[in-house]
PASEBA-1860 file (N, C-alpha, C; in nm, 3 decimals):
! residues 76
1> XXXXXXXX> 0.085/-0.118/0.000/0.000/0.000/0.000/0.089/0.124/0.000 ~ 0.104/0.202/-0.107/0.154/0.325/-0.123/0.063/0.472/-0.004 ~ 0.154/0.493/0.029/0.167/0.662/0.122/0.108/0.746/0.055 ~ 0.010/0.792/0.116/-0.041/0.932/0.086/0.062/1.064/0.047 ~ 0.050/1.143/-0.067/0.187/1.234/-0.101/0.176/1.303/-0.010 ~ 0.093/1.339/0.094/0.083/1.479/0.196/0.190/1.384/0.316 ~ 0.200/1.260/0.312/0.269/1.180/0.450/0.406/1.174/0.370 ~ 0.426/1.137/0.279/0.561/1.049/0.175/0.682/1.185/0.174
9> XXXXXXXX> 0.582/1.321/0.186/0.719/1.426/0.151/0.680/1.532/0.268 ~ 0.650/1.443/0.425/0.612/1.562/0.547/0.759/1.556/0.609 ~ 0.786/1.650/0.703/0.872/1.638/0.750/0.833/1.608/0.883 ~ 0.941/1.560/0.946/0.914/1.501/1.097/0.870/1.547/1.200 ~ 0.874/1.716/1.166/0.748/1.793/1.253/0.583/1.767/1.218 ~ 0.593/1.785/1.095/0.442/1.783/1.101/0.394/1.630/1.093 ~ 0.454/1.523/1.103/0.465/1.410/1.131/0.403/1.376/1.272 ~ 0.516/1.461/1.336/0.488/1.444/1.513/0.313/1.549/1.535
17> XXXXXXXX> 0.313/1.656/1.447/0.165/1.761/1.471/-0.006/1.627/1.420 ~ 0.066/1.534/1.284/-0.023/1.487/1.279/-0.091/1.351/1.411 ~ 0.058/1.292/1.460/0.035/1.216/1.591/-0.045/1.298/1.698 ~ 0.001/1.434/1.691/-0.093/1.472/1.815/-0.223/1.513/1.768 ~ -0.296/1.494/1.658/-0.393/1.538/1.616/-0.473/1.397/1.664 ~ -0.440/1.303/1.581/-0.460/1.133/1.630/-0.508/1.127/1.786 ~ -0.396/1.239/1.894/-0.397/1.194/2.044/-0.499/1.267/2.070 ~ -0.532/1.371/2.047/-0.623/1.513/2.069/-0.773/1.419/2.053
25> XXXXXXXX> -0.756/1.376/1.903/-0.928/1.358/1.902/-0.925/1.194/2.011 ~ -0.832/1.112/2.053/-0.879/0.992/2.150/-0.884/1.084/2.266 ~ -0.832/1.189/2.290/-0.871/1.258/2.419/-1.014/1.323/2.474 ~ -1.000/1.357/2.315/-1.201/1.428/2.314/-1.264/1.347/2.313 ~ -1.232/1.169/2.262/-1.362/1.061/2.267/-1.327/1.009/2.444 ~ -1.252/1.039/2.499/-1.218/0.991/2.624/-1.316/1.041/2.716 ~ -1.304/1.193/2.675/-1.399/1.305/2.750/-1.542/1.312/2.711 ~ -1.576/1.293/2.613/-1.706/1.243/2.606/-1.766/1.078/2.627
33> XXXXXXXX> -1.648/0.963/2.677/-1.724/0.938/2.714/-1.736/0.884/2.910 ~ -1.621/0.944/2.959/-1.646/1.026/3.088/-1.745/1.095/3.128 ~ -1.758/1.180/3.039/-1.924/1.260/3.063/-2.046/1.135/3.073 ~ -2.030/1.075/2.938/-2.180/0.958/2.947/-2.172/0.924/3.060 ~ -2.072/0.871/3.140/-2.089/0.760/3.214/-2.104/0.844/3.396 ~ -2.079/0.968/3.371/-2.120/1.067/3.488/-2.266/1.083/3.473 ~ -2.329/1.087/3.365/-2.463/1.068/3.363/-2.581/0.984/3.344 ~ -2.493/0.875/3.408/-2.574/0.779/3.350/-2.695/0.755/3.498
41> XXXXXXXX> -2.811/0.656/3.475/-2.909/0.676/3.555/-2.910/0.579/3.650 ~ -2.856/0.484/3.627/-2.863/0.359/3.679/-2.696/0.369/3.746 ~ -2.660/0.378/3.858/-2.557/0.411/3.945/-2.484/0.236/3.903 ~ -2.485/0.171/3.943/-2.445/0.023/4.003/-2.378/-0.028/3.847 ~ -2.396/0.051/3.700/-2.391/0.047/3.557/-2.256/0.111/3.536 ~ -2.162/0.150/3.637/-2.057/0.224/3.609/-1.943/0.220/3.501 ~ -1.939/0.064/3.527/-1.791/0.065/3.414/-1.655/0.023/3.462 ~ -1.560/-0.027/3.377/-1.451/-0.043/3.488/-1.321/0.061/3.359
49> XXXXXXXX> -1.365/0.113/3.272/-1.244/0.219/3.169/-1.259/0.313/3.261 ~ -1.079/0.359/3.248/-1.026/0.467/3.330/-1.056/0.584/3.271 ~ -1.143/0.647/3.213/-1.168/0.747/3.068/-1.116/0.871/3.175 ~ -1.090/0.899/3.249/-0.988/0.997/3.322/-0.874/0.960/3.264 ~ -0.816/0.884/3.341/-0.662/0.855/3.325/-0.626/0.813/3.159 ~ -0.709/0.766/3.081/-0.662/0.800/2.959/-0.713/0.905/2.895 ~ -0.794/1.034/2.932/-0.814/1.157/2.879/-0.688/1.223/2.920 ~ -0.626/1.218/3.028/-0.501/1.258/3.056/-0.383/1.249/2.973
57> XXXXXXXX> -0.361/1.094/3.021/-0.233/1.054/2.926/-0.301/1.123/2.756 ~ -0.386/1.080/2.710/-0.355/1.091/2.587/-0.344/1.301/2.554 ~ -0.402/1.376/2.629/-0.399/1.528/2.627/-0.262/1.531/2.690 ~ -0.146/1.476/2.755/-0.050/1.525/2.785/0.030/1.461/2.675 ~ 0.043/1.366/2.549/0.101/1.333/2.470/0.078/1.469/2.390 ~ -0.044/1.494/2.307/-0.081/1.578/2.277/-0.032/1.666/2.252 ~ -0.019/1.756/2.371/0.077/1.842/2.465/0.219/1.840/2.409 ~ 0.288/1.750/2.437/0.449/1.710/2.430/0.441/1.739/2.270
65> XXXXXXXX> 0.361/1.674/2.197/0.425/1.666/2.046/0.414/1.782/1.964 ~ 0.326/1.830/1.979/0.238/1.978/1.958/0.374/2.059/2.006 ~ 0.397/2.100/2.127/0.484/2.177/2.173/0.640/2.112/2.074 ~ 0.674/2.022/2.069/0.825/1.956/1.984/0.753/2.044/1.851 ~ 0.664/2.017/1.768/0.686/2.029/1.657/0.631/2.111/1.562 ~ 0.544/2.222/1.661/0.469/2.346/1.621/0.631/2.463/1.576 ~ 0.742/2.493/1.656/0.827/2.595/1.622/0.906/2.535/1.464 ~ 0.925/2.406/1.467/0.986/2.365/1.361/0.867/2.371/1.255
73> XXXX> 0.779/2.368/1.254/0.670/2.383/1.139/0.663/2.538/1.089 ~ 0.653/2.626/1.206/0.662/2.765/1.194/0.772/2.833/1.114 ~ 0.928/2.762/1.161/1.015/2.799/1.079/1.045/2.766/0.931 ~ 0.951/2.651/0.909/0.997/2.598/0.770/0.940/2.590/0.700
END
Protein backbone atom coordinates (compact mmCIF):
# COMPACT_ATOMS: atom_id res chain seq x y z
CA UNK A 1 0.00 0.00 0.00
CA UNK A 2 1.54 3.25 -1.23
CA UNK A 3 1.67 6.62 1.22
CA UNK A 4 -0.41 9.32 0.86
CA UNK A 5 1.87 12.34 -1.01
CA UNK A 6 0.83 14.79 1.96
CA UNK A 7 2.69 11.80 4.50
CA UNK A 8 5.61 10.49 1.75
CA UNK A 9 7.19 14.26 1.51
CA UNK A 10 6.12 15.62 5.47
CA UNK A 11 8.72 16.38 7.50
CA UNK A 12 9.14 15.01 10.97
CA UNK A 13 7.48 17.93 12.53
CA UNK A 14 4.42 17.83 11.01
CA UNK A 15 4.65 14.10 11.31
CA UNK A 16 4.88 14.44 15.13
CA UNK A 17 1.65 17.61 14.71
CA UNK A 18 -0.23 14.87 12.79
CA UNK A 19 0.35 12.16 15.91
CA UNK A 20 -0.93 14.72 18.15
CA UNK A 21 -3.93 15.38 16.16
CA UNK A 22 -4.60 11.33 16.30
CA UNK A 23 -3.97 11.94 20.44
CA UNK A 24 -6.23 15.13 20.69
CA UNK A 25 -9.28 13.58 19.02
CA UNK A 26 -8.79 9.92 21.50
CA UNK A 27 -8.71 12.58 24.19
CA UNK A 28 -12.01 14.28 23.14
CA UNK A 29 -13.62 10.61 22.67
CA UNK A 30 -12.18 9.91 26.24
CA UNK A 31 -13.99 13.05 27.50
CA UNK A 32 -17.06 12.43 26.06
CA UNK A 33 -17.24 9.38 27.14
CA UNK A 34 -16.46 10.26 30.88
CA UNK A 35 -19.24 12.60 30.63
CA UNK A 36 -21.80 9.58 29.47
CA UNK A 37 -20.89 7.60 32.14
CA UNK A 38 -21.20 10.67 34.88
CA UNK A 39 -24.63 10.68 33.63
CA UNK A 40 -25.74 7.79 33.50
CA UNK A 41 -29.09 6.76 35.55
CA UNK A 42 -28.63 3.59 36.79
CA UNK A 43 -25.57 4.11 39.45
CA UNK A 44 -24.45 0.23 40.03
CA UNK A 45 -23.91 0.47 35.57
CA UNK A 46 -20.57 2.24 36.09
CA UNK A 47 -17.91 0.65 34.14
CA UNK A 48 -14.51 -0.43 34.88
CA UNK A 49 -12.44 2.19 31.69
CA UNK A 50 -10.26 4.67 33.30
CA UNK A 51 -11.68 7.47 30.68
CA UNK A 52 -9.88 9.97 33.22
CA UNK A 53 -6.62 8.55 33.25
CA UNK A 54 -6.62 8.00 29.59
CA UNK A 55 -8.14 11.57 28.79
CA UNK A 56 -5.01 12.58 30.56
CA UNK A 57 -2.33 10.54 29.26
CA UNK A 58 -3.55 10.91 25.87
CA UNK A 59 -3.99 15.28 26.27
CA UNK A 60 -0.50 15.25 27.85
CA UNK A 61 1.01 13.33 24.70
CA UNK A 62 -0.81 15.78 22.77
CA UNK A 63 0.77 18.42 24.65
CA UNK A 64 4.49 17.10 24.30
CA UNK A 65 4.25 16.66 20.46
CA UNK A 66 2.38 19.78 19.58
CA UNK A 67 4.84 21.77 21.73
CA UNK A 68 8.25 19.56 19.84
CA UNK A 69 6.86 20.29 16.57
CA UNK A 70 4.69 23.46 16.21
CA UNK A 71 8.27 25.95 16.22
CA UNK A 72 9.86 23.65 13.61
CA UNK A 73 6.70 23.83 11.39
CA UNK A 74 6.62 27.65 11.94
CA UNK A 75 10.15 27.99 10.79
CA UNK A 76 9.97 25.98 7.70
Amino acid sequence: MEEPDFLLFASDAELAAYWAAAFIVAALFCLAMERRRMKRTVLNRVGWMPWTGLFLTFAVFAGGLLAASIPAIIQG
